[in-house]
C-alpha positions as CSV (number, residue, x, y, z in Angstrom):
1,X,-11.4,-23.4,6.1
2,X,-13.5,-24.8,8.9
3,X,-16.4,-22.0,9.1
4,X,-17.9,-19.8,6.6
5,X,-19.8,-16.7,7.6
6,X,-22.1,-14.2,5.3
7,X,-23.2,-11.2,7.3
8,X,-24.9,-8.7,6.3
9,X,-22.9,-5.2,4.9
10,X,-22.3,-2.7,7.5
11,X,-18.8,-3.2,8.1
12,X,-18.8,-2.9,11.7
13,X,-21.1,-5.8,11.5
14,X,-18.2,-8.6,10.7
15,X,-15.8,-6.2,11.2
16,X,-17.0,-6.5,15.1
17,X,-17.5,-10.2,14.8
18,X,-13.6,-10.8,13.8
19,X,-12.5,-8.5,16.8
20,X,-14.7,-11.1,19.0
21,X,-13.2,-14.1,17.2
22,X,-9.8,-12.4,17.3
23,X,-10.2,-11.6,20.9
24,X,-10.3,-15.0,21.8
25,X,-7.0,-16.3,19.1
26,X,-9.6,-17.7,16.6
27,X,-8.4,-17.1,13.2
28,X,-10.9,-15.0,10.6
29,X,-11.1,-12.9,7.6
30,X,-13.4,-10.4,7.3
31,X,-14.0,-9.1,3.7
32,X,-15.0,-6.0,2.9
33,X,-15.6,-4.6,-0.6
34,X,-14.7,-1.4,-0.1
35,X,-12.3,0.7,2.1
36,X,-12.7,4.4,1.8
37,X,-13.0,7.5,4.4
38,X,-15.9,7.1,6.3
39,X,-17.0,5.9,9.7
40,X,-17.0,2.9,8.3
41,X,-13.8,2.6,7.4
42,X,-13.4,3.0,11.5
43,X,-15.7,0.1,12.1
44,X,-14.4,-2.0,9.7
45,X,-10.8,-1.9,11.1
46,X,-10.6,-0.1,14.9
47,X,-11.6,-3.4,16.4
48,X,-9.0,-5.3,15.2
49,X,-6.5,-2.7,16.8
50,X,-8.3,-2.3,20.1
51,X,-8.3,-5.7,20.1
52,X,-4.4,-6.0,19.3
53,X,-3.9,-3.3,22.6
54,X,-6.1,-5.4,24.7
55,X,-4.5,-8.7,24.1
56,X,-1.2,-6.8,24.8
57,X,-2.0,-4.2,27.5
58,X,-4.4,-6.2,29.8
59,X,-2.9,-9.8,28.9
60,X,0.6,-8.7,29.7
61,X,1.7,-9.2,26.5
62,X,1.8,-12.5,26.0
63,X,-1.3,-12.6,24.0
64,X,-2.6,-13.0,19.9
65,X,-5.1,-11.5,17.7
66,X,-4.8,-13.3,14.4
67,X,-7.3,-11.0,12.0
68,X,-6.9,-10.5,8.4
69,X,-9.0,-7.9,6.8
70,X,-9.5,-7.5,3.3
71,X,-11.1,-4.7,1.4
72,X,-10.9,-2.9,-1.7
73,X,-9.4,0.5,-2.3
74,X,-8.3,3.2,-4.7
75,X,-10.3,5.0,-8.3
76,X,-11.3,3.2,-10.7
77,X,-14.5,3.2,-12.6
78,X,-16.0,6.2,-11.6
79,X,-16.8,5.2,-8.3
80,X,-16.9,8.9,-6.9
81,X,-16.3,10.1,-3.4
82,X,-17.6,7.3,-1.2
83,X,-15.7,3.9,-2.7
84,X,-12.5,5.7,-4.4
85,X,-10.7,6.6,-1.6
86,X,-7.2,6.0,-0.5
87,X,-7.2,5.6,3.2
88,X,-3.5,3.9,4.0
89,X,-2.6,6.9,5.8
90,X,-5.6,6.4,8.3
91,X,-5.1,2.6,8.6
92,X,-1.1,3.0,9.5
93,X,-2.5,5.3,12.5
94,X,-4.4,2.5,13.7
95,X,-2.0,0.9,16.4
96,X,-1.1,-2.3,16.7
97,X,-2.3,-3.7,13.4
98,X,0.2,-4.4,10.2
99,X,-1.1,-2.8,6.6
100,X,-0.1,-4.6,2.8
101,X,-0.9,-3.0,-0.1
102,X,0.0,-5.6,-3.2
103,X,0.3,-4.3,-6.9
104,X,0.0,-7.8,-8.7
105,X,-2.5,-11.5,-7.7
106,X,1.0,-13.4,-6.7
107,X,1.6,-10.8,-4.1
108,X,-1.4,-10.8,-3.1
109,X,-1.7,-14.1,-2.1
110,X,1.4,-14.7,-0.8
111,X,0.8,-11.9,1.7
112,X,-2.3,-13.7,2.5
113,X,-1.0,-16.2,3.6
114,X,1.8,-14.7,5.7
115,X,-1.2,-12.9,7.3
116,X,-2.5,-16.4,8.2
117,X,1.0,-17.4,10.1
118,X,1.1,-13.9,11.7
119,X,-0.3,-13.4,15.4
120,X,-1.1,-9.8,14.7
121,X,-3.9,-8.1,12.9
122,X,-3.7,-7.4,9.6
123,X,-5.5,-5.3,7.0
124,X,-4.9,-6.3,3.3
125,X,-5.9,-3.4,0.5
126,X,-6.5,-4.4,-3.4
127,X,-6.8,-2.1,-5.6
128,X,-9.7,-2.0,-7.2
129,X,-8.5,-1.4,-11.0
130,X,-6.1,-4.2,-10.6
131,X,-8.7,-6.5,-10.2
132,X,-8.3,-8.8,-13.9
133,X,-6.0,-6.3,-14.4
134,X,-8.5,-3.9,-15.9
135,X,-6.8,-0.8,-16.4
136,X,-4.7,-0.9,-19.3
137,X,-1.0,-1.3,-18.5
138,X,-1.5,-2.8,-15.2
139,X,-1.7,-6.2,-17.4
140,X,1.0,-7.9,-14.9
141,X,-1.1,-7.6,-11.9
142,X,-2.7,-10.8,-13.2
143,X,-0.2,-13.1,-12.5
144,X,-0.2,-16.2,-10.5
145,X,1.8,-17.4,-7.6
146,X,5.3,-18.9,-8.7
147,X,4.7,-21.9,-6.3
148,X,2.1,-23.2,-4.4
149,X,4.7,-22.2,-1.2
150,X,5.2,-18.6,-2.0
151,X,4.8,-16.3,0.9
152,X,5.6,-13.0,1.0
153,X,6.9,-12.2,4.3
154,X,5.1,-8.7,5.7
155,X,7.7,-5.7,5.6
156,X,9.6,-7.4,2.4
157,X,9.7,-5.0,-0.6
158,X,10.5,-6.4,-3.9
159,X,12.7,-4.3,-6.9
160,X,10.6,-4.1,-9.9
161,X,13.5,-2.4,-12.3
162,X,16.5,-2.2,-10.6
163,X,19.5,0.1,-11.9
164,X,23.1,-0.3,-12.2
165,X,25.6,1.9,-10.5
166,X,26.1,5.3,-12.7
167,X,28.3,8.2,-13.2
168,X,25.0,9.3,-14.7
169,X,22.0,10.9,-12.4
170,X,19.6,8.0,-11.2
171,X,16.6,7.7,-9.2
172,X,14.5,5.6,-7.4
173,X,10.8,5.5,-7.4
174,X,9.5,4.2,-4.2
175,X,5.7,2.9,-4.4
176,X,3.3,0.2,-4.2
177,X,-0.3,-0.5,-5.6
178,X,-1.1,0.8,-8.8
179,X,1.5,3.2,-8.3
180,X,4.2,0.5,-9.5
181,X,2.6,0.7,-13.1
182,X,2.7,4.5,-13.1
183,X,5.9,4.7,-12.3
184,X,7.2,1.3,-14.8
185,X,5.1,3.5,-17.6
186,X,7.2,6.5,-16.6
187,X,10.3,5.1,-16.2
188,X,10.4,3.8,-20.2
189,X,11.8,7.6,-21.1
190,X,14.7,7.3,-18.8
191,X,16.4,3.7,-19.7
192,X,19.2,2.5,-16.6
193,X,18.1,6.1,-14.7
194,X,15.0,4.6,-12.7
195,X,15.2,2.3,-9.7
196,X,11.5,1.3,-9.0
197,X,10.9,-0.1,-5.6
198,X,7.0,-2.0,-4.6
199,X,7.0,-1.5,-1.3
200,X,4.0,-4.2,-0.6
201,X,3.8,-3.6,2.9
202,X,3.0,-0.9,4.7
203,X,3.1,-1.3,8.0
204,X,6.1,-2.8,8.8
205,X,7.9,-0.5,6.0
206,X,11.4,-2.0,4.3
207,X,13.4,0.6,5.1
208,X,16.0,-1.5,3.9
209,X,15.5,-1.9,1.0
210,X,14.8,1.9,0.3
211,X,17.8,2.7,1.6
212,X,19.4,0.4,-0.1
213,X,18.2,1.6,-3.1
214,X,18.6,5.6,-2.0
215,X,22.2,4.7,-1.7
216,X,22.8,3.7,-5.0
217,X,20.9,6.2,-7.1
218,X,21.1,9.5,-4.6
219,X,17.3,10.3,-5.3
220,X,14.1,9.4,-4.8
221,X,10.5,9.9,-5.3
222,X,7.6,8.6,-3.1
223,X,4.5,7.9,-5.6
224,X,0.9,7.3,-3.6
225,X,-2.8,7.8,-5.1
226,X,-3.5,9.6,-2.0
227,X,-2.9,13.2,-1.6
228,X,0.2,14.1,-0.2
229,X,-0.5,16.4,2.5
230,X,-0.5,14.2,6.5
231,X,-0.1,11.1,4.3
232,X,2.1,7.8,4.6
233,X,3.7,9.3,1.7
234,X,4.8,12.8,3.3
235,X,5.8,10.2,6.4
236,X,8.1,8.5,4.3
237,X,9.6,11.3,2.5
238,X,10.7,12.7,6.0
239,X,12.1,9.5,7.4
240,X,14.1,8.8,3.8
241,X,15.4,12.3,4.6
242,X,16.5,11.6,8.0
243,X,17.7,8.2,7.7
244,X,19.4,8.1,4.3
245,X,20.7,12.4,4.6
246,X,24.2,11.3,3.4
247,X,23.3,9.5,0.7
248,X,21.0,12.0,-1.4
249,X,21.7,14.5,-3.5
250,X,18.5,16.0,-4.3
251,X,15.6,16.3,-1.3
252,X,13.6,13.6,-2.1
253,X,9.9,14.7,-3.8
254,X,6.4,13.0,-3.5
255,X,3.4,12.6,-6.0
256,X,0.1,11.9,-5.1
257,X,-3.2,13.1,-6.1
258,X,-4.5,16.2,-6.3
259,X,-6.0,17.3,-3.1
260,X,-9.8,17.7,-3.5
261,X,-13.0,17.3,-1.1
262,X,-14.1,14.8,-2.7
263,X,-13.2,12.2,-5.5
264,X,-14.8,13.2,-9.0
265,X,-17.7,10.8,-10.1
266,X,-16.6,12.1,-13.6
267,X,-14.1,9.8,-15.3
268,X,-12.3,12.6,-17.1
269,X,-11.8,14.5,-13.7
270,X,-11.1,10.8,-11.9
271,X,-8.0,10.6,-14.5
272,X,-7.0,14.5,-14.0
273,X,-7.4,14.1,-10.0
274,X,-5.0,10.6,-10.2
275,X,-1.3,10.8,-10.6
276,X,-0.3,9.3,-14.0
277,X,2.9,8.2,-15.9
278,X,3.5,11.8,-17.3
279,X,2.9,13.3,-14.6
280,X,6.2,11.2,-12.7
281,X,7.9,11.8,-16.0
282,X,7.9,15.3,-14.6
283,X,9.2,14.5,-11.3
284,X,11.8,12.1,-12.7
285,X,12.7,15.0,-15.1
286,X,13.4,17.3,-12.1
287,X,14.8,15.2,-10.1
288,X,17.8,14.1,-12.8
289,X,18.2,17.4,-13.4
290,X,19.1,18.6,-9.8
């Protein structure tokens, strides 16, 4: 690292400054502590995709914006409304920048560093409660990198339980995040019936691999932390159903959180706001069941 910069915490401050750098093919990332729905959120992220369209648009495509923006996300801790939001849906909107959302440390830094070798923008969210894995059950987000080499290459899902073929109802959990530890927790009550799938990236989405795995258990739930309604989640749902018709048997269902103004500062309502493993024991339950 050749240059070290501390600004000061308005996120449009070094948000701005790695458009500029960005602008002109200088490598930089910005880190933000939070990510959550406000204007900031906006500043913190538009300019790396109006930068992205400028490059392209007035450069005639031939052009780079190498930007990689991290930032935590996601409830944990009581943080209420203003740093435990789940704003993936607004960030894939954004256009021309890519979106990873890790659920373990050796992800997470193997996406890194594909962000490094990748010309585009790219916004990298960590959940905050799987920081030193400090929610109980996520204890295998703290894992290290297998080699120093690993990269994870952006739009590469990984199986985190996979199934064998069944006469017997399957289904497969498609997630990423903390989700991945919801749905592992869940999928305990169902031995060889749950396919879970970690997604990792969001923008560019495996669809691959999903359908992949649709095709081999004929079901399939979406799990987010953000509410479902005009969410990635929804998105997916739809495209699953479109693209993979002929292989499901049952319309595929999403679970997110509950749909509130605003995140809970209480802990207890936190928890009853979040999804959680019984409540995708439910939708498991349901969806076997079809």
């Amino acid at each position: 690292m050749k240059n070290r910069f501390v600004k000061q915490i308005p996120f449009s401050g070094f948000s701005g400054y790695g458009g500029g750098l960005a602008l002109l093919n200088l490598l930089n990332v910005p880190e933000g502590q939070q990510a959550y729905t406000t204007p900031g959120t906006y500043s913190w992220t538009a300019p790396a995709g109006v930068t992205k369209v400028s490059v392209v648009c007035v450069g005639g495509g031939g052009g780079a914006a190498p930007y990689s923006g991290n930032g935590g996300i996601g409830a944990y801790g009581s943080g209420g409304p203003y740093h435990s939001s789940s704003v993936e849906s607004v960030l894939s909107n954004i256009r021309g920048i890519k979106v990873a959302y890790p659920s373990n440390g050796a992800d997470l830094k193997g996406l890194i560093k594909a962000a490094f070798h990748d010309p585009n923008p790219v916004v990298m969210l960590e959940h905050k409660g799987l920081y030193w894995s400090k929610i109980p059950g996520t204890e295998e987000a703290k894992c290290i990198e297998p080699s120093s080499d690993y990269i994870v290459p952006l739009g590469k899902a990984r199986t985190v339980l996979e199934v064998n073929p069944s006469e017997d109802s399957q289904c497969s959990i498609i997630t990423y995040g903390r989700g991945v530890y919801w749905a592992k927790e869940a999928a305990e009550k169902f031995p060889g019936a749950v396919e879970i799938i970690d997604l990792r990236s969001i923008v560019p989405v495996d669809m691959e691999a999903i359908a992949a795995s649709v095709a081999k258990t004929n079901r399939c739930l979406i799990l987010t932390e953000e509410p479902v309604e005009n969410s990635f989640g929804q998105s997916l749902s739809g495209r699953i159903s479109s693209e993979c018709f002929e292989s499901l048997d049952a319309a595929p269902k999403t679970l997110g959180s509950v749909s509130l103004p605003a995140i809970p500062l209480n802990s207890e309502m936190e928890a009853a706001m979040l999804p959680s493993a019984k409540k995708v024991e439910v939708e498991i339950e349901e969806l076997l069941s079809y």
